[in-house]
PAGU-180726 format. One record per residue (C-alpha): chain; x, y, z. Coordinates in Angstrom, 2 decimals, always signed. Layout:
BEGIN
LOTI   mol        px        py        pz
LOTI     A         X         Y         Z
...
END
This chain:
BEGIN
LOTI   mol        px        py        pz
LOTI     A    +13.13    +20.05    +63.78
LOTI     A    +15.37    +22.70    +62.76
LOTI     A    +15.68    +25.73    +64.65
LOTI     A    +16.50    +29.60    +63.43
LOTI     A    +17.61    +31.82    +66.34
LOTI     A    +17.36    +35.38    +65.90
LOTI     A    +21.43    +35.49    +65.83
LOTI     A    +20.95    +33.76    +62.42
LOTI     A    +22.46    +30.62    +64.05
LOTI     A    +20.76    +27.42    +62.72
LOTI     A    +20.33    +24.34    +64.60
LOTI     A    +19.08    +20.34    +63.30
LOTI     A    +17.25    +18.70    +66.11
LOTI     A    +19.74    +19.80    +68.68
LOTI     A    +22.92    +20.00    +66.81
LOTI     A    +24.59    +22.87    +65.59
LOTI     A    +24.89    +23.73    +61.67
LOTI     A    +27.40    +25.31    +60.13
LOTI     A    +26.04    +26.77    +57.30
LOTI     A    +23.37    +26.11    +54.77
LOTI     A    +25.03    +23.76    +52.41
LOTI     A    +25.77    +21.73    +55.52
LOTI     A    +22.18    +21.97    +56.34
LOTI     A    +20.93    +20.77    +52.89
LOTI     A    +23.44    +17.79    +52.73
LOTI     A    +22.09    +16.47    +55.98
LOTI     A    +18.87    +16.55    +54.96
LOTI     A    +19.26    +14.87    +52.10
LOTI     A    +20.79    +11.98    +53.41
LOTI     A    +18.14    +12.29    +55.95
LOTI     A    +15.33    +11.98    +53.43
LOTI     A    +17.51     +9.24    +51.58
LOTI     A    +16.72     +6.90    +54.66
LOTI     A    +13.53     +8.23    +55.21
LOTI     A    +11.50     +8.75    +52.14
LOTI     A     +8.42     +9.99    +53.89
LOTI     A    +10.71    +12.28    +56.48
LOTI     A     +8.80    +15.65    +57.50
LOTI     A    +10.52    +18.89    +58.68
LOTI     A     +8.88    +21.78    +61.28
LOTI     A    +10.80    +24.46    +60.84
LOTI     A    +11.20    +27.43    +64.15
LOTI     A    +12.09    +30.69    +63.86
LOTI     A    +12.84    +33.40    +66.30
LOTI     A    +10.74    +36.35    +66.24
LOTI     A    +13.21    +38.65    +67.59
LOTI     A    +15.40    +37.15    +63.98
LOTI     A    +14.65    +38.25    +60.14
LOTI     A    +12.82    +36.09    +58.16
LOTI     A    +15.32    +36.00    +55.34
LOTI     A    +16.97    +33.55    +57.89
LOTI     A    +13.73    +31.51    +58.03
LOTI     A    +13.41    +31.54    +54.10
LOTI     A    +16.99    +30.43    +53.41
LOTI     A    +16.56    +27.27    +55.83
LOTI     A    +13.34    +26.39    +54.08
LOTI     A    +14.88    +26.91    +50.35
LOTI     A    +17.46    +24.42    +51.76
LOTI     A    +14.84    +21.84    +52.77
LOTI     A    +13.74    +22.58    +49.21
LOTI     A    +16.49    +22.06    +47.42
LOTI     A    +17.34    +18.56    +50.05
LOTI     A    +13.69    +17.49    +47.92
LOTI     A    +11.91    +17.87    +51.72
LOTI     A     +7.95    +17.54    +50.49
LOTI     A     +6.13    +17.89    +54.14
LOTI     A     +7.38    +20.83    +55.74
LOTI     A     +6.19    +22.73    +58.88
LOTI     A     +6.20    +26.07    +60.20
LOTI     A     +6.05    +26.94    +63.82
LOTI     A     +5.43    +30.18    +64.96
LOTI     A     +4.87    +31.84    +68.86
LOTI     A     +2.39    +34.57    +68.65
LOTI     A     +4.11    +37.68    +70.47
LOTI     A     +1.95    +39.03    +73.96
LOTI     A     -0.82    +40.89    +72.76
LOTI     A     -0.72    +44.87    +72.99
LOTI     A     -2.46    +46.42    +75.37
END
């Protein structure tokens, strides 16, 4: 799971990452020992998605093929 807070801070499971390079080289030696390995992908909604779409170009460019997007509809209006 990898985690995009609305401060733009990025997290892998539960471990803080650095920046997006970092992010990409630990998934690719995560999907070297894991040929089959799937990624869900959070984002804040109080964040911009730019965040969201740079995390998921670097599970593209770490070759991740299953990829997940979880999302936490906001209260409805009333």
């Amino acid at each position: 799971v990898v985690n995009v807070y609305g401060n733009g801070q990025i997290t892998l499971g539960r471990t803080p990452v650095d920046s997006l390079a970092e992010l990409t080289e630990r998934l690719a030696a995560a999907k070297s020992q894991y040929s089959d390995l799937a990624v869900l992908v959070r984002g804040d909604a109080s964040g911009r998605f730019q965040n969201v779409a740079e995390v998921l170009n670097a599970c593209k460019q770490a070759d991740i093929r299953e990829l997940g997007i979880a999302v936490r509809p906001t209260a409805p209006q009333r």
